[in-house]
C-alpha positions in Angstrom: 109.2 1.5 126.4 111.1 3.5 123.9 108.9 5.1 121.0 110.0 4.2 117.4 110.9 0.6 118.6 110.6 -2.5 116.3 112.2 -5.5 115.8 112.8 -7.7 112.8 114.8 -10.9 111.6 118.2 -10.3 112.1 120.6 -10.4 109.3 124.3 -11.0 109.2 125.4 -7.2 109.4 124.3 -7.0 112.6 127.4 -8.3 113.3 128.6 -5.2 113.4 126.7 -3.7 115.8 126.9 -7.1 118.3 131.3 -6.5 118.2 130.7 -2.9 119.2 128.8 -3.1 122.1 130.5 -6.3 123.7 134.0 -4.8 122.8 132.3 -2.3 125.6 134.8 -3.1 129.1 133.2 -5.7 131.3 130.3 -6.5 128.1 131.6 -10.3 127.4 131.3 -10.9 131.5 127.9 -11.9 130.8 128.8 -14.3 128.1 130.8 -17.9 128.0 133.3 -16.2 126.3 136.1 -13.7 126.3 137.3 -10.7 124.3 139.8 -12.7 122.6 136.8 -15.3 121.4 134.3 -13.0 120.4 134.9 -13.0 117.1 134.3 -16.9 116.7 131.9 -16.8 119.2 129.5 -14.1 116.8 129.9 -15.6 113.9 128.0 -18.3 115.4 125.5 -16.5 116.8 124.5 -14.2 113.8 124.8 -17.7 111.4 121.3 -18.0 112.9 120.3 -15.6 110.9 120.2 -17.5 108.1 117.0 -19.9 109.7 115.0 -16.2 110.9 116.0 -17.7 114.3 117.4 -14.4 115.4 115.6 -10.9 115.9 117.2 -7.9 115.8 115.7 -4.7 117.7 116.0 -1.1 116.2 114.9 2.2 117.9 114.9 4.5 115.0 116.2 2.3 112.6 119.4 1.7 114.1 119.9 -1.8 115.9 119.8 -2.1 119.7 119.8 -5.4 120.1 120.2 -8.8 119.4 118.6 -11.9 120.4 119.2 -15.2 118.9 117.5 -19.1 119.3 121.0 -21.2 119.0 118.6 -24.4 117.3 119.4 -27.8 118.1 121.1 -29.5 115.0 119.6 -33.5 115.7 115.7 -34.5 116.1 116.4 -35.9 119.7 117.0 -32.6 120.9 115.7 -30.0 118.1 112.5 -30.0 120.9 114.4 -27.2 123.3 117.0 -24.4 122.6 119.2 -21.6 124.0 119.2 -18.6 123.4 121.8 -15.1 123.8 120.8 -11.6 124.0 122.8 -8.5 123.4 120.9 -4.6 124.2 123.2 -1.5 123.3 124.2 -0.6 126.8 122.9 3.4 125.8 119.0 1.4 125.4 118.8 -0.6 128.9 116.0 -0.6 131.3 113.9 1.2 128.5 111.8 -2.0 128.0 114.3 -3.4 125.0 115.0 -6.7 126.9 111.4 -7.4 128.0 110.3 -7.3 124.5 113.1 -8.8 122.6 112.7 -11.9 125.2 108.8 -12.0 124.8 109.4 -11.8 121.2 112.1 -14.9 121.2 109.8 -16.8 123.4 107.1 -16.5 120.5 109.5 -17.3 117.7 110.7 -20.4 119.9 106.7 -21.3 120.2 105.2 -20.5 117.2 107.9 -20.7 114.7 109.9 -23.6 115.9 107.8 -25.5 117.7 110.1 -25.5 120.8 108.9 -27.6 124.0 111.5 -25.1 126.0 114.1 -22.3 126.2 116.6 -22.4 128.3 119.8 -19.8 128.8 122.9 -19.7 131.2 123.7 -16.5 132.9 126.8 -15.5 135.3 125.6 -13.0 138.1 125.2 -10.3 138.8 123.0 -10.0 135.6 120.6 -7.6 134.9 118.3 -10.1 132.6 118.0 -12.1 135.4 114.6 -10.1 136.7 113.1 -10.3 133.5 113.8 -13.8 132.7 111.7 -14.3 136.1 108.5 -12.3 135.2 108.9 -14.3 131.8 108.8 -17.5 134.0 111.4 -18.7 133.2 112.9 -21.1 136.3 116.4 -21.9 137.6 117.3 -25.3 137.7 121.0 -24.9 138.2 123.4 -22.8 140.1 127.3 -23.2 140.0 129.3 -20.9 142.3 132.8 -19.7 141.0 131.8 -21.2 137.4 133.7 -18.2 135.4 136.7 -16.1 136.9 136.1 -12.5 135.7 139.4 -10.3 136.5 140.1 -13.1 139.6 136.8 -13.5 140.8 134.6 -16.3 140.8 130.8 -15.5 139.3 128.3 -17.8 139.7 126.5 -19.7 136.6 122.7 -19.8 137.0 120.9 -21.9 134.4 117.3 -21.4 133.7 114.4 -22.7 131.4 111.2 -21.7 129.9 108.8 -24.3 129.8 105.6 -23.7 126.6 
């Protein structure tokens, strides 16, 4: 784990940081969405800001990643969430992911009350193995959901029960 790492609520500036590293080639393949949706596509995810349902990691003050709770707007479903995370491709497999997950899980919890978390990946995804020592469980797999430069990815879907 990287000395000098913290995390905090994220605020909309972050933004920033977020369009740099998944402007990165072959960054939005782990996403829903493309280059040319991005944009749309963060404004949403930082406006979570706004409810401390995102957290923000920093090594050294400067932001490395960003994970955000998307909260459900209605009472039949506010009891579960997704959730996104970003890590600055220069601060992988230092530890950042384990943590900012672990510390998502205990804002879902603790926070917000959530019953569960749940998140879609496409594979090959390196937050796969963490999500499993977070135990979190797949309960849905659909081969050639996304085409990524022709090629059909897989869509796993897994959730975190409290």
């Amino acid at each position: 784990m990287l000395e000098d790492f913290d995390i905090r609520y994220s605020v909309p500036e972050d933004i920033e940081c977020l369009k740099s590293w998944l402007s990165l080639p072959g960054e939005t393949d782990g996403f829903a969405f493309d280059l040319e949706e991005m944009e749309s596509a963060l404004k949403n995810w930082i406006g979570f800001a706004k409810y401390k349902a995102s957290l923000t990691g920093h090594f050294q003050g400067v932001p490395c990643a960003v994970g955000t709770l998307f909260l459900m707007p209605y009472l039949k479903v506010a009891h579960h969430c997704s959730f996104y995370l970003a890590v600055d491709p220069d601060k992988r497999r230092k530890g950042v992911g384990t943590s900012m997950v672990r510390n998502l899980l205990n804002l879902a919890k603790t926070r917000f009350r959530l019953e569960s978390v749940h998140v879609e990946i496409f594979e090959p995804s390196p937050l796969l193995p963490i999500l499993e020592k977070q135990n979190f469980e797949i309960f849905a797999r659909q081969e050639d959901y996304v085409k990524i430069d022709g090629c059909g990815k897989a869509r796993i879907l897994l959730e975190h029960f409290f």
